[in-house]
Structure formats: C-alpha cells, structure tokens
N, C-alpha and C positions, 0 to 999 in steps of 0.2 A: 980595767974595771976596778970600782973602790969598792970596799967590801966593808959593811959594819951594821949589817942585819941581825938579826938574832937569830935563831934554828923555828921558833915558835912566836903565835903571838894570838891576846886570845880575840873570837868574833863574837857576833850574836848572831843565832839564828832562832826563825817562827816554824813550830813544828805544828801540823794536824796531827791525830792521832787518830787510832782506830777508834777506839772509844769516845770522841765526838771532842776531843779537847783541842786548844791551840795551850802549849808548851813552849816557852821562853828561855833559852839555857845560853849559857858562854860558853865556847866550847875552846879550845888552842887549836890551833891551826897550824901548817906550815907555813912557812915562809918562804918563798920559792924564788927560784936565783931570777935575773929579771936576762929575759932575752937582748939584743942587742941594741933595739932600739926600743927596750923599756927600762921603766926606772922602779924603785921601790920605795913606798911615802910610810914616813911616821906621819898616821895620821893625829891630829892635834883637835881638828876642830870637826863637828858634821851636828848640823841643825834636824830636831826633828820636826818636819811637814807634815799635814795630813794626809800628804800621798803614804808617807810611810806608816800612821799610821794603820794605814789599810791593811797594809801588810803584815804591820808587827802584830795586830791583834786581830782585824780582818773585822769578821760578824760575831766575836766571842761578847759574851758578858761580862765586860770588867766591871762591874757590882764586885762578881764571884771570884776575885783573883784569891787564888791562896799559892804560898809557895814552900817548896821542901824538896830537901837534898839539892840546895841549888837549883832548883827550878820552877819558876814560876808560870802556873795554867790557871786559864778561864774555860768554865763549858763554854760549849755554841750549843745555841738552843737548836731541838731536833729538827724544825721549820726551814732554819737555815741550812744545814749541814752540806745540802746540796749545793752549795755557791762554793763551798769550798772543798770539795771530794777531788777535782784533780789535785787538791795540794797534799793530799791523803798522805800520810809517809815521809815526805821528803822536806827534808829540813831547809829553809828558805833561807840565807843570808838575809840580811837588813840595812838600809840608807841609801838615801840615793845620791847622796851627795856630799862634799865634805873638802877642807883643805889641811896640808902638814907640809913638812921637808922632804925633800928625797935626799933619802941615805945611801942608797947605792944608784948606778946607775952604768947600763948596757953601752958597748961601744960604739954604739955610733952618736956620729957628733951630734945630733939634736939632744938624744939621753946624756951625754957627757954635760948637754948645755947648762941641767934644770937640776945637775949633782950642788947640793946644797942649797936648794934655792925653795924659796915657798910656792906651792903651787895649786891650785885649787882644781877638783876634780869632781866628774857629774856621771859616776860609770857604777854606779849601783854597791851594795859588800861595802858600804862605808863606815858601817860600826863595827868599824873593828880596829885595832890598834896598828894594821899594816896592810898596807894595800900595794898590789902591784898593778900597774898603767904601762900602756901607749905612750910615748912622749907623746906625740902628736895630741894627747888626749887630754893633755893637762893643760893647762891656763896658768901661764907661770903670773905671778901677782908682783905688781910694783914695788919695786925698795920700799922699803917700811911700811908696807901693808902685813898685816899678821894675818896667822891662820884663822884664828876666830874672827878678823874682819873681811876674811874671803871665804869664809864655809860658806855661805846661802848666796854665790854667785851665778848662780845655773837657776834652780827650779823659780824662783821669785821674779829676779830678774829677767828673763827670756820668756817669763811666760806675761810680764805686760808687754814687752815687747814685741811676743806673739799678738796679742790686743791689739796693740797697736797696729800691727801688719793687716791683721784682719779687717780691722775698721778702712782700713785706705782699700785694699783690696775688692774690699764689698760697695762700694761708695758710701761710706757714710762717710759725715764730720766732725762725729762728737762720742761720745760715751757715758752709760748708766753703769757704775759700779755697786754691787753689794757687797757685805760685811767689810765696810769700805777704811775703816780704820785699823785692817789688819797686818802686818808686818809687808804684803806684796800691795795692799791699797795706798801705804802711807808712800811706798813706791811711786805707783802710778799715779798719784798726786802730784808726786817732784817728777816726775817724767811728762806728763800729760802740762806741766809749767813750761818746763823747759819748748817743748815740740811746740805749745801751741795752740791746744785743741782745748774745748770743753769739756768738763767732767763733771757728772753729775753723781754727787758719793751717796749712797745711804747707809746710813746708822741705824743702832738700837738702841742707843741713850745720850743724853745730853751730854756725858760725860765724852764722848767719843768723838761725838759734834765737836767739840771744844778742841780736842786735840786737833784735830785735822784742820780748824780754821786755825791753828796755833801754827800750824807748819804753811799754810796760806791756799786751804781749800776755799773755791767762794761759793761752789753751791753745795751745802749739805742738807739733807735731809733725815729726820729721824723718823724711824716706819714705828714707835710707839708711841709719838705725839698725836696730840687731836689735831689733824685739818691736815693729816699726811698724803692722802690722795691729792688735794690739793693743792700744796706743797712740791708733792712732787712735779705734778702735770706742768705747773707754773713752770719749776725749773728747765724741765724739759725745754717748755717752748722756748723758754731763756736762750738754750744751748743749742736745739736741734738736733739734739745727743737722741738720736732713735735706734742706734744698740748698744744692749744692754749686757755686759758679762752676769753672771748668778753663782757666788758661792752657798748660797742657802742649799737651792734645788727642793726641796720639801716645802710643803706649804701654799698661802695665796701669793706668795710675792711675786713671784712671774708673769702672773696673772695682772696683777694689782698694777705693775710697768706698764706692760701691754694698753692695760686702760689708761692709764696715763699717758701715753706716746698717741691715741688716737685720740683724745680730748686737745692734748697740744698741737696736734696738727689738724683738729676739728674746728677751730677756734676760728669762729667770724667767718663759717664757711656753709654753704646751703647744705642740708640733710640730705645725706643720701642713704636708703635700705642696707646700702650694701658699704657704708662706712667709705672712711677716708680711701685714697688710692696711696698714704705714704708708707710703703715698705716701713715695715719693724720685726727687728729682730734680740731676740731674747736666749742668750747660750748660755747654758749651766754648766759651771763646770766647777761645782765643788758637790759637797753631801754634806754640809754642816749639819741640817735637817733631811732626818734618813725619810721621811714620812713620803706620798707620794703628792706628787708637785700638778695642783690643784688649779684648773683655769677654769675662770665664769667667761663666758664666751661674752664679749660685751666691746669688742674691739675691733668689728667689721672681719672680713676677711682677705686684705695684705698681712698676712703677718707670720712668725714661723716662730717657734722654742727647738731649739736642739741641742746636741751636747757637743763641748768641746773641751780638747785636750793640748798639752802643747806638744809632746811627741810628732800625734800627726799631721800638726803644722810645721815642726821643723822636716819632716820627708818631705814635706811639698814644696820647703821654700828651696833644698838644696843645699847645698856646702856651700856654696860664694856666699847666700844670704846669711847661714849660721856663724861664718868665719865675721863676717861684717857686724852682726850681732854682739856678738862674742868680746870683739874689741872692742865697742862701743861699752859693756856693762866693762872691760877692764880700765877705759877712761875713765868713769865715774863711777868707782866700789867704793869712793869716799866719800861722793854726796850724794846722786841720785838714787844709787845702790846701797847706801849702807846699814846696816841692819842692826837691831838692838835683843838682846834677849833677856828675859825674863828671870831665867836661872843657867846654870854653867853644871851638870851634873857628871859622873864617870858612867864607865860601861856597865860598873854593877848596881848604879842606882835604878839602873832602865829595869832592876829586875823587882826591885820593892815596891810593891802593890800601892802603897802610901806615894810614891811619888808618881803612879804609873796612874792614879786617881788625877793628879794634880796635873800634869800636859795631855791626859786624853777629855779634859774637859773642852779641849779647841776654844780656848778663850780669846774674843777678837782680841788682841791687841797681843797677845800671850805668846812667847818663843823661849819653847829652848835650848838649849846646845852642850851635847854629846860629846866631851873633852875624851878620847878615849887613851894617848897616851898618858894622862896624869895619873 
C-alpha cells in the first residue's frame, strides 16, 4: 500500500437546525486509510447540479444568506420547514459527483490499478478535498483527460442516456426537450445526432436558439416567441417526437407540449370527443420552476405527466446496462460529453452569499465547478 494522504481534509456539509435554519460550514474531516480494495481521491474537480442544489440549501431563502464565524445560514420559511424536519440536526455532506487522483490505494490489484491515475466518481461527499471509494466505483478517465474534464461524467451524461433508454423502452421515436440549452441539453443535442433520433429542444430566448443551432440543433423552438404553440405543434409533427422530458415542472409548459403532441397528431384527421388515440407522454424531472405545474385539459385523454429520475432508472436497467453505459460516456467525455463551465470556484467560495447568489440562479446555459483541492 502507498501511503501520501494527509491525517485531515476539510468537507462541506448542509445543517437544518432547530431553530428553522439551513447552516453551511467547512468542517476537517479525517481521512481514513482505504480498505483493500479501496483507493483514496484528491479530489480536483466536482460540478455544481441542481440536484445538489437541493441539498445544499433545500427550501431556504437565499435572498436571506448571511454569514459569521465561518458559517454561512438562510431561514426556511415556517410553511416549508416540514419538507425538511427529517434532516433536523444532522449535518449532510454535499456533491454528488466529481473527479481527482488517487493517492493512495488498498491492495488489491483493481485498487493498486487506479494508484496515480484520474478518476472520475458519482458516490455522493464530493465537496470535499478527499474522498475515499470502491475501486470498482470509480471510472478511471482516458490518458489526457483531466479532472475538470471528467467531473460531470455521471449525473448529465447517464441521465440522457437514461432518456434515451426510456424513449426505446416506451415505444417512442423522438423527443421533446426543455430548458434545452442547458449544459445536459447541449448533451442530448450531440447524443440524440450521434444515435439518430429526433429532438425537439425548447428555449427561452433567441439567444439560446442560436447556440444550440450553432452546435447543429434543427428543431428549436422558443416558448417566449409569438406563434410558439405553433411552432412547437409543427415541430412535433416534424419529428414525432411524442415524449417529452420537463426540467421547468412549474407552470403551463407541460401542459402547452401536451396540446401540442395532440394537434400534431390531430392533423388532417376526423374529430373525435374523445381526442386523438396517440399515446403522449410528458416526464418532469427538474424544478427550475418550483410553482405548481398547471394543465388545461385540451389534449383528449391518451396522455400521462409524471416524474422521473435517473436513479430509479439505473435499478431497473441493472449492472450490465449501467456498466455498458458507463463506457459509452468514457468513449466520448471528449465530444458528446464534454462539459463547459461558467466559473471554477474553491470550497470557501461555496460559503459567500455573493457567489452563492450567482449559481443558485440555475441559469440555462450556467455551470460551475467546485476545485476543492486548490
């Protein structure tokens, strides 16, 4: 076993408190010797997601961040508090994902494998300056791929790939994406080229439109333009793209698809009471828009909204499919995968309210990443 760990190293963790707060603090941690077949990662790189921030501020008010003695808290307003009472007390680690070196590593030969090597990892506790893994668990990354170009190799990538699985699964042949210009849409763009399939993106401004036919989307649509029902419906019938993923969730837009998917499939066909017979389907699976997610009934009755996650599509698919997965995004973390960010911050910028303003706006296009040994 090589040895060249440190005794300590510091984390973040998300605290509820009694008194209705979430609490933000860096705390040192040990660092603990890595059993035989685990290794120990200076971590380098780890992106922040909206999944995480769920966790790192949950339902608080960051309006109200203030911070002291090192610690930075928002209230949760009293309405809320009940969403977050199991977390009452106990301090949460933070990130779900991330890549660095292994600096030490357990004897057995898989852990001896990935000693010095870059490795990218999707096992939660990632902001923090050292992580210890599974070999089995890490994704070792291709010569000259760096940490920062394999930190967002897990939650972004596997979860169009989960889309995609979904989409064959369910019979369909196409796809309706929204906030489609965002770091896992510009994704699904070059993946959905590659494969084969139709996609139909929607945007919020012309601006976004633009990038996305710049990387070689053909159908976009913008939901702030005039004749965007239209627009849409058209593209639809284009593609045949009849499910739709939703990272909005709040709002008409779910809604607004839906009538869309039944006008293109209503097109040049006799009226029926009871609406078309083509299956449509509409899965949210983000919260951009926390509001509740608003449908005018106007799209016959084939049709279903429900939520989805990529967790419990990786239980369902199994270990062959995840391993098959897996490799596929380490083929290509350089083109169809590869990620851009926005800004490059440390573990103690996560704690200044001024910056904690500036990546909780979940801006489409917007990534940052979480250097934490720097």
């Amino acid at each position: 076993m090589t040895k060249s760990r440190p005794e300590t190293g510091l984390q973040l963790f998300s605290t509820v408190t009694d008194e209705g707060r979430i609490e933000l603090s860096l705390r040192p941690v040990p660092v603990p010797q890595p059993g035989d077949d685990e290794v120990i990662i200076r971590v380098e790189a780890s992106p922040i997601n909206p999944s995480d921030l769920g966790l790192l501020l949950s339902v608080a008010d960051a309006t109200q961040l203030t911070t002291a003695n090192g610690v930075t808290s928002a209230p949760i307003p009293l309405h809320l508090q009940r969403l977050v009472a199991a977390r009452k007390g106990t301090p949460l680690p933070i990130g779900n994902e991330g890549a660095g070196t292994v600096i030490e590593a357990g004897a057995a030969p898989a852990a001896q494998a990935l000693l010095g090597k870059t490795v990218s990892l999707a096992g939660g506790q990632m902001y923090a300056q050292y992580r210890r893994a599974k070999a089995q668990d890490c994704l070792e990354l291709p010569a000259g791929v760096s940490a920062e170009a394999g930190a967002s190799s897990f939650v972004n990538p596997m979860t169009t790939l989960g889309m995609i699985g979904t989409m064959r699964k369910e019979g369909f042949s196409g796809l309706v994406h929204t906030a489609a210009a965002s770091n896992l849409g510009q994704m699904l763009v070059k993946l959905t080229q590659a494969e084969g399939i139709p996609l139909v993106n929607i945007v919020r401004s012309e601006a976004q439109a633009k990038l996305l036919r710049g990387i070689g989307a053909t159908h976009v649509v913008d939901s702030t333009a005039d004749g965007f029902p239209a627009a849409l419906s058209h593209a639809i019938e284009q593609t045949g793209a009849f499910l739709a993923f939703d990272a909005i969730g709040g709002g008409r837009l779910a809604g607004q698809i839906l009538q869309a998917m039944e006008t293109a499939a209503g097109r040049d066909k006799p009226y029926n009471v009871y609406g078309t017979t083509q299956k449509k389907q509409v899965y949210i699976y983000g919260g951009l828009n926390t509001g509740p997610t608003e449908l005018t009934r106007s799209f016959g009755f084939s049709w279903n909204v429900g939520g989805w996650l990529l967790t419990p599509y990786l239980q369902a698919a199994g270990s062959t499919e995840i391993a098959r997965m897996r490799q596929f995004v380490r083929d290509h973390i350089r083109d169809i995968f590869a990620s851009t960010y926005t800004a490059r911050i440390s573990l103690h910028d996560v704690l200044n309210p001024a910056m904690i303003a500036k990546f909780y706006q979940r801006a489409t296009g917007e990534k940052y990443l979480i250097t934490p040994a720097a």
